[in-house]
N, C-alpha and C positions, 0 to 999 in steps of 0.2 A: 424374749420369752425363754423357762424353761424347756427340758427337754418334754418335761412331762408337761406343757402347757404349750403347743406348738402355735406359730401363724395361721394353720389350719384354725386350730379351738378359737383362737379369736375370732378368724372371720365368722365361722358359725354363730359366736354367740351374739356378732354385732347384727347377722344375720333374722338371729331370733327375737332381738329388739325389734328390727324391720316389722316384722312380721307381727311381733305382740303390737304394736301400734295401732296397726289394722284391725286386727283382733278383738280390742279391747277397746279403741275410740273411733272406728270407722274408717271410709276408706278416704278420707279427706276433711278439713276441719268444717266444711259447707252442712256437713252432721253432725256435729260435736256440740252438745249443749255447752256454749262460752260461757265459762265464768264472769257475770258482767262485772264484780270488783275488782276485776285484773285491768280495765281499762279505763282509764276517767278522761275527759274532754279536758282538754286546756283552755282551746279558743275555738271561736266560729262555734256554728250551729248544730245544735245534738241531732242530727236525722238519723244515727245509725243503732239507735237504742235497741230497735226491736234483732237487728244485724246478731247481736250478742245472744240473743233468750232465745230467738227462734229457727227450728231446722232450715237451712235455705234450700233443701230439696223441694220444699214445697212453694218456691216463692221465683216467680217469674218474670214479674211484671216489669222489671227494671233492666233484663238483662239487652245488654246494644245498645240500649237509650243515652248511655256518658259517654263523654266523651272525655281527653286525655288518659290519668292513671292513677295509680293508689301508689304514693311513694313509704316503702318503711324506712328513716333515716338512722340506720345503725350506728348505734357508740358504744355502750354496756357491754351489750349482749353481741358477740362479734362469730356468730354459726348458725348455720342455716337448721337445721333439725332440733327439737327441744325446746325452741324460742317462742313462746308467748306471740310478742311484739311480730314477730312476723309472720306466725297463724294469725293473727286478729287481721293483721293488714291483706293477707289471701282471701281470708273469709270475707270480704267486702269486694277484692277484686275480683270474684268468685262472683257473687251476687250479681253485680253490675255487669260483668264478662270485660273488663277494659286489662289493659295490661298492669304487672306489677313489678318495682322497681325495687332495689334495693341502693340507697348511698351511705358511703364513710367520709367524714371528714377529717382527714390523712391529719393537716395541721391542727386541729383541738385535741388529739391523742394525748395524752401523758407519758405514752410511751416515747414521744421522740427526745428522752434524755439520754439515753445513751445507746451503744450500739447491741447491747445487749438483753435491752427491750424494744427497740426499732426490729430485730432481728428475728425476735419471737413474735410480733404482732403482723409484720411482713408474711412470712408464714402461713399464718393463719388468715389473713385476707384473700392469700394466693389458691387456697384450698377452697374458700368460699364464692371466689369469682368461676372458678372450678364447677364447684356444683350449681349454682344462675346460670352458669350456661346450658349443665345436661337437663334444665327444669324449666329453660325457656322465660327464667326470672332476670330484668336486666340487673346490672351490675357497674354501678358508676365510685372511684376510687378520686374524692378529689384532691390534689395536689396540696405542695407546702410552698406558700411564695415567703420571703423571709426580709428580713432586714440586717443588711452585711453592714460592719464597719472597717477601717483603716484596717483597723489590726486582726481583724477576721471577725466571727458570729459574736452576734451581744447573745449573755446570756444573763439571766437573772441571779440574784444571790444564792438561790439554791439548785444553781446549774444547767437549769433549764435553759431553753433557745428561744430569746424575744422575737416572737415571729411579728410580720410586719402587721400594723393595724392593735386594736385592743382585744380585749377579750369577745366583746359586741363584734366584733370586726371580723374576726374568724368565723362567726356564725354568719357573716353577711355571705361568705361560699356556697354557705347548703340554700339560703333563703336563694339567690342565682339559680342553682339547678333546678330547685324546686317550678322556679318561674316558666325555664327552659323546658323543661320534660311535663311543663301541663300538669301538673299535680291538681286531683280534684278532692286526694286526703292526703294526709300526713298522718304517720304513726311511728312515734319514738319512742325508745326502749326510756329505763329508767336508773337514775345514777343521784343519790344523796349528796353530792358534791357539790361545795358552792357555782365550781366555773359552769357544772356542767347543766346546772338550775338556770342559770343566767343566759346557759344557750338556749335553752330552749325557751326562754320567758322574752328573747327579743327574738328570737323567730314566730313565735306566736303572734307578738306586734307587730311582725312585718307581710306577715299574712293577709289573704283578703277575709269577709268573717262569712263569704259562704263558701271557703275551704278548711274543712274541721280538722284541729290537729289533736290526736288523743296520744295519751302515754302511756305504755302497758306495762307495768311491773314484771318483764322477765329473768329477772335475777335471783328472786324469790319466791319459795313456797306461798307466801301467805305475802300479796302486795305491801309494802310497807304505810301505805295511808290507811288499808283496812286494818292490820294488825292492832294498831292502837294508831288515835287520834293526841298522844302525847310524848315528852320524852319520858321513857320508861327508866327506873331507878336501878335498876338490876336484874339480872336473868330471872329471877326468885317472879316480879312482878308483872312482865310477861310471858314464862312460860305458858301457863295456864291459856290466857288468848291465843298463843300458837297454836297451841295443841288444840285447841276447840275451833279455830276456823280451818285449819287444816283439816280436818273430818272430810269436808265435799271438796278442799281444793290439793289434796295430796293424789293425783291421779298418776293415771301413762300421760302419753302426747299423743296426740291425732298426727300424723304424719302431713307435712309441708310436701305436694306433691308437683307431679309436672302442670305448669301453672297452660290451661289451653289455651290462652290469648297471647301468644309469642311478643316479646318485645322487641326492640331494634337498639344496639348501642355498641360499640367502642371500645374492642380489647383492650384489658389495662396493660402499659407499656411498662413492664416491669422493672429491665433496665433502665429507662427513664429514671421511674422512681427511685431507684434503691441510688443512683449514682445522686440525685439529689439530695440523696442525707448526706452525702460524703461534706464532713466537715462542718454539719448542724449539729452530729449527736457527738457525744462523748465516747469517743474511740477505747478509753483506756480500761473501759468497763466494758468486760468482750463478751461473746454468746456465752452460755452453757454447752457441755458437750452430753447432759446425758436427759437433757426436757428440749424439745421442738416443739414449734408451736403447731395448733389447729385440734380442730375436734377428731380425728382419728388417733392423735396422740394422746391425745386426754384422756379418749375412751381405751385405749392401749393401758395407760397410769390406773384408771379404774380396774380392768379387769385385773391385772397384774395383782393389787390391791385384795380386791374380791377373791381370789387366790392364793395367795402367800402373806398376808399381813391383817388382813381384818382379823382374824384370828386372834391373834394379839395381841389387839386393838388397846380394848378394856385393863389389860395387864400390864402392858408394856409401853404406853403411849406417851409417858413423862420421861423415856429413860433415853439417851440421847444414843448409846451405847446397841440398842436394838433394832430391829429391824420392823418399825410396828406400825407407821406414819401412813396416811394416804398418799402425800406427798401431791397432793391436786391444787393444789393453791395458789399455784401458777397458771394453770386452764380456767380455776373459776374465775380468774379475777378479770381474765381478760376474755371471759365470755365464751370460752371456744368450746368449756363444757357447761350441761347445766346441773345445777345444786339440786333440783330436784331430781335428775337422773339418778346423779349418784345416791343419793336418797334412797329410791324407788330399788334400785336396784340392792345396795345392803340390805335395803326391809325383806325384799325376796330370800335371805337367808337369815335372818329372824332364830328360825328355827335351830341352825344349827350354832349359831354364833350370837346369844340372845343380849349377853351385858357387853361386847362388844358394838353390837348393833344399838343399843341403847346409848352407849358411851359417845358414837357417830354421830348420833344423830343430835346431843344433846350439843355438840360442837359444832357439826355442818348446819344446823334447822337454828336451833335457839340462841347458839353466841352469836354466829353469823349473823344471824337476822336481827339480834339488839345491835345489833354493830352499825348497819342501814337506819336505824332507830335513832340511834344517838347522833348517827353525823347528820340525819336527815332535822330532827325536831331541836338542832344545836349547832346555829352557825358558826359559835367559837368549837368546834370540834377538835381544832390542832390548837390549843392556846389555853394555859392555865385558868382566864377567862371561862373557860368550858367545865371544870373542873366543878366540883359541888362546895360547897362553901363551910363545907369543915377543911377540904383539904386544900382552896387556896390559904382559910386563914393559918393551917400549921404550917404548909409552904415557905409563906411570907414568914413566918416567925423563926422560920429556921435558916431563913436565905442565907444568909452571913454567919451559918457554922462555919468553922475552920473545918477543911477538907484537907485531909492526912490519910493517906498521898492523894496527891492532886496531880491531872493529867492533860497536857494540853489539848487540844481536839485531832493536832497532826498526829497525836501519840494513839489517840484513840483509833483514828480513823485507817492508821497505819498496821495496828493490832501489836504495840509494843509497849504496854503496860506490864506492870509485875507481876499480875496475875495471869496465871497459864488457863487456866478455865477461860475465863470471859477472850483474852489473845484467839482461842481457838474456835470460839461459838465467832469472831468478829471476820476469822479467816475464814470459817465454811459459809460466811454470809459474801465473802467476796468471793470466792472461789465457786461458788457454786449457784450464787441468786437466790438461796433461800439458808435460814436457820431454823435449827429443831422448835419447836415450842417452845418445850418449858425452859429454855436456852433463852429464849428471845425475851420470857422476864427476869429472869437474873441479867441479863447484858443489859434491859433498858434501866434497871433499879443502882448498877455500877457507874452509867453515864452522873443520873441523879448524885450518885455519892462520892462523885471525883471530880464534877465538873466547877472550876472554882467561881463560875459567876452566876453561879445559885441555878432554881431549879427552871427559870424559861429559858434559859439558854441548854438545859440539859435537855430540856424538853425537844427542841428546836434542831439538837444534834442528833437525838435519836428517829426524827422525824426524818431529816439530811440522808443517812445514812442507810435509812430503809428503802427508803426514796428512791435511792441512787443504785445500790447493789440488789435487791431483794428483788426477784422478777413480781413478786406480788407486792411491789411498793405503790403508795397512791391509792391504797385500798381502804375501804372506811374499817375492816377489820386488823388493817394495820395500824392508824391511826388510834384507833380503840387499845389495842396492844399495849402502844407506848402512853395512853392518859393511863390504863390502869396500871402500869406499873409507875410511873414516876408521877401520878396524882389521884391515882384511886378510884376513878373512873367505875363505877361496877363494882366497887368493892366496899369496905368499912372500917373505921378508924381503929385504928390498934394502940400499942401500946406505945406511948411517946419516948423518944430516943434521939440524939445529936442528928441533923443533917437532914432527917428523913419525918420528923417529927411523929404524926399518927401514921402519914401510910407503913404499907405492909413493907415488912423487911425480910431480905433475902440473904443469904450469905455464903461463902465456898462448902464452909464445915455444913450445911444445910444439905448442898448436893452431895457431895462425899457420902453422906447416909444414904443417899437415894441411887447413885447409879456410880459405876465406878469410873469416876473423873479422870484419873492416871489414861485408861483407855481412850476414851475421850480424847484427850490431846496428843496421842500419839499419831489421831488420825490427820492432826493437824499441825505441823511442825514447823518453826518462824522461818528455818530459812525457805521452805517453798513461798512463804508470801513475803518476805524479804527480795528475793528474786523479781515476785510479780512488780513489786514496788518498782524495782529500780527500771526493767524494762519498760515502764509507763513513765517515767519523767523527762 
C-alpha cells in the first residue's frame, strides 16, 4: 500500500463491501431472488426448482426433516465469499436446516505442476479452511496418493505428475467422501475443461439418483450454457448476448453467512500436506515474491488497481513499459477472486474513469467469457483441430516454410534467442508467473515463426510453457491466448505471407512504434535468467 492508500483504507473498503452485501442483497442468500440459470441439475432428481425462484423466509415445512448434508465440492471457484456455487448450496442447507460442507480435491488440481503453483493454491485453501471454521461450514482437503517410480515421480510429457489411478479414478476421492459425510446434494462449481467435464460426468454416475448433483456457473457473469447455446465466432457475435442477459444477472452478492447447523470435521494437517508434494511438483519453478495466494490478496490487487492504475487502463493497457495492468489474473484463475467483483466494483467508478471502465470490462466480461465459450462448445481447444478452417488449411499450407532463424525449444524455453524483445517478455514470464498482454501475442506469433516443425508443435510449446511458468497457466483464457495468435482463433484472415500464411502478423518494428522496447528489456537482462538457469539444473 501507498502512503496515501494505507492498511486502514483497505480494510474499510473491504469493510464497506461487507456491508453493501447486506444492503443491497439481504441479510443471507435464504432471501435473495436466485438466478435459476446459474444452476442446472446434472443427475438425480430436480426437487429443488422452487429452492432457486422462491424467498425461503417463507418456507418451513422441510426444516429438521433430512437428514445427512448439502456438500458443495469445490474446484473453479476456490473462496468462500462471491461464489455462486456455494450460496446455491447454503440456500438449500438453509431450507432443510442440515449442515453444509465444503471439499477440494487436492489431486485433480492443475496446480500440482510445480512449486509455484502448488504454493499459491496451498494458500488460498489455508485462508478458506480459515473462514469454514469461523462460519461453522465443514471443510474437508482431500489428499494426493501418487504413483512413485525407480527413479522417482512419473510425470507426463508436459510435466505434470501421473498420479495413481486415471483420470475417473481421482474422481473416485470426492465420489468416497461424498458416501462418508452422507451427502443428500451435491453442488459443483463449473470449469470448461475436458478433465474437469469428465469429473464431474463420472461422479454424477456414481451417484445415487435420489441425490441431485447441480452445477453452478460461478466463474462467470452470464453462466456459460445460458450465454449462448453454441461455439461463438468472435467477441463481435456474442457480445450483444452478454450484455443483454447480464441486465438481471450483473448484481452484488448476498453474503455466505455463519451457516446455524454447525458441522463436525477434521483440521486440515497442513504440514502433512505441504511435505507430501515434496518431490511431485516441479521445484525449479519457485513462488513469486510479489502475488500470494487467497481472496484477501486478490482483493488487495483489486483495490490497489482501483486506485493507481485503472486510470490508465484505456490508454495505457498494450504498453508493457506502464504501469496500467490489473494484474488479477492469477486470483481469477484460481477462483480466489471473483470476475464479477471486480466488475462490479470498476462499474462503481464509471463515472470517473468511463473509457477505462469500458475498456475493463470489454476484457474482464466479454473476452473472458468467449474464452469459457470456445473451450467449453470446442473439445479440440489446445489443438489446431480447434482452429476454424481457413486457418488450419493456410497452417497446413505453410507448415514446411523455411524458418530463418529457427530456434530450438531449449533456446526458446531458456530465453536465448536473437531477439531481445520476445528473450525479455520469455524472462518476466519465468521470473514472475505472468506476462504483459500484448507481450503474450508477439511471444506466442514468434514460437509459430521459429519453430522448425511447423505450427502444432509451435502450438503445443506455447501451451508447454504457459503451462509451466504463468501462475495463470491452464486457463481457458490462456489457451484462447495461444489459438488466437498462432491460429486465429477470434480473429480473421489477413494478408498471406511465408510461415504464418493468413493469420495476423506481428513483428519487433511493430512494437518499437507502440511502446518503447529499449526500456522494456532493460527490465529484464540475460544474465539474471542465465543465473536462474543454471541454479535449477
Amino acid at each position: 500500500m501507498s502512503a496515501k492508500l494505507s492498511t486502514e483504507d483497505f480494510s474499510k473498503w473491504v469493510e464497506r463491501i461487507n456491508t453493501k452485501r447486506v444492503e443491497s442483497c439481504g441479510k443471507s442468500v435464504a432471501s435473495y431472488p436466485f438466478a435459476t440459470c446459474r444452476a442446472r441439475l446434472v443427475s438425480g432428481t430436480n426437487e429443488f426448482k422452487s429452492v432457486a425462484e422462491t424467498n425461503l423466509d417463507d418456507i418451513s415445512g422441510g426444516a429438521g426433516s433430512c437428514r445427512g448434508c448439502i456438500v458443495y465440492w469445490m474446484s473453479r471457484d476456490q473462496r468462500i465469499q462471491d461464489n455462486w456455487a456455494l450460496l446455491f448450496a447454503q440456500r438449500i442447507a438453509l431450507k432443510f436446516s442440515i449442515p453444509l460442507h465444503v471439499c477440494f480435491n487436492l489431486v485433480s488440481s492443475s496446480a500440482l505442476r510445480t512449486r509455484r503453483h502448488a504454493s499459491f493454491l496451498l494458500e488460498g485453501l489455508a485462508e478458506i479452511e480459515k473462514e469454514c471454521k469461523d462460519l461453522e461450514i465443514g471443510f474437508h482437503l482431500l489428499p494426493v496418493p501418487v504413483t512413485k517410480s525407480k527413479s522417482g515421480v512419473k510425470r507426463s510429457a508436459d510435466g505434470n505428475v501421473v498420479h495413481h489411478g486415471s483420470d475417473t479414478g481421482k474422481a473416485e476421492l470426492i465420489v468416497d467422501v461424498l458416501k462418508q459425510l452422507d451427502a443428500r446434494v451435491v453442488v459443483t462449481d463449473f470449469s470448461p475443461l475436458r478433465d474437469d467435464l469428465r469429473a464431474v460426468q463420472f461422479v454424477s454416475s456414481h451417484l445415487s439418483q435420489d441425490i441431485p448433483l447441480y452445477q453452478v456457473d460461478a466463474h462467470n457473469v452470464v453462466p456459460a450454457w445460458f450465454a449462448s447455446d453454441k461455439l461463438e465466432y468472435s467477441a463481435r457475435t456474442i457480445r450483444g448476448k452478454l450484455h443483454d442477459k447480464a441486465k438481471h444477472l450483473f448484481t452484488d452478492f448476498p453474503p455466505v453467512i455463519h451457516h446455524p447447523i454447525p458441522s463436525k470435521w477434521e483440521a486440515v494437517d497442513w504440514k502433512a500436506i505441504k511435505q507430501s508434494l515434496v518431490g511431485l511438483v516441479d521445484e525449479s519453478v519457485e513462488p513469486v515474491t510479489w502475488a500470494k495466494g487467497g481472496a484477501k490478496a486478490g482483493l488487495s490487487q483489486l483495490f490497489s488497481f482501483l486506485h493507481h492504475r485503472l486510470r490508465a487502463y484505456a490508454t495505457h493497457r498494450n504498453d508493457p513499459t506502464k504501469k496500467a495492468l490489473s494484474n488479477l489474473s492469477p486470483w481469477l484463475h484460481f477462483g480466489h477472486i471473483s470476475a464479477q467483483r471486480c466488475l462490479w466494483e470498476v462499474n462503481l467508478r464509471r463515472s470517473l474513469h468511463k473509457e477505462s471502465t469500458d475498456a475493463f470490462m470489454e476484457e474482464a466480461f466479454v473476452r473472458r467469457e468467449l474464452s469459457d465459450n470456445f473451450c467449453y462448445y470446442n473439445p479440440n481447444y489446445d489443438s489446431i483441430k480447434g482452429a476454424w478452417s481457413w486457418a488450419q488449411e493456410t497452417l497446413r499450407k505453410h507448415a514446411n516454410d523455411l524458418r530463418k532463424p529457427s530456434y530450438s525449444e531449449e533456446t526458446m524455453e531458456s530465453a536465448t534467442t536473437e531477439d531481445n524483445l520476445w528473450n525479455a517478455a520469455q524472462r518476466q514470464l519465468r521470473r514472475e508467473g505472468k506476462m504483459h498482454g500484448f507481450l503474450r501475442m508477439y511471444w506466442a506469433k514468434k514460437i509459430l515463426e521459429w519453430h522448425a516443425e511447423g505450427p502444432e508443435k509451435a502450438l503445443q510449446l506455447g501451451f508447454r510453457l504457459d503451462n509451466r511458468y504463468s501462475l495463470d497457466g491452464t486457463d481457458p483464457s490462456g489457451y484462447v491466448g495461444v489459438m488466437w495468435s498462432i491460429c486465429g482463433v477470434h480473429d480473421q484472415g489477413w494478408k498471406e505471407r511465408p510461415i504464418f500464411g493468413k493469420i495476423r502478423y506481428m513483428n519487433f518494428a511493430g512494437c518499437k512504434r507502440k511502446f518503447d522496447v529499449a526500456a522494456f528489456v532493460r527490465r529484464y537482462p540475460r544474465r539474471m535468467c542465465t543465473l536462474y538457469t543454471l541454479a535449477h539444473k
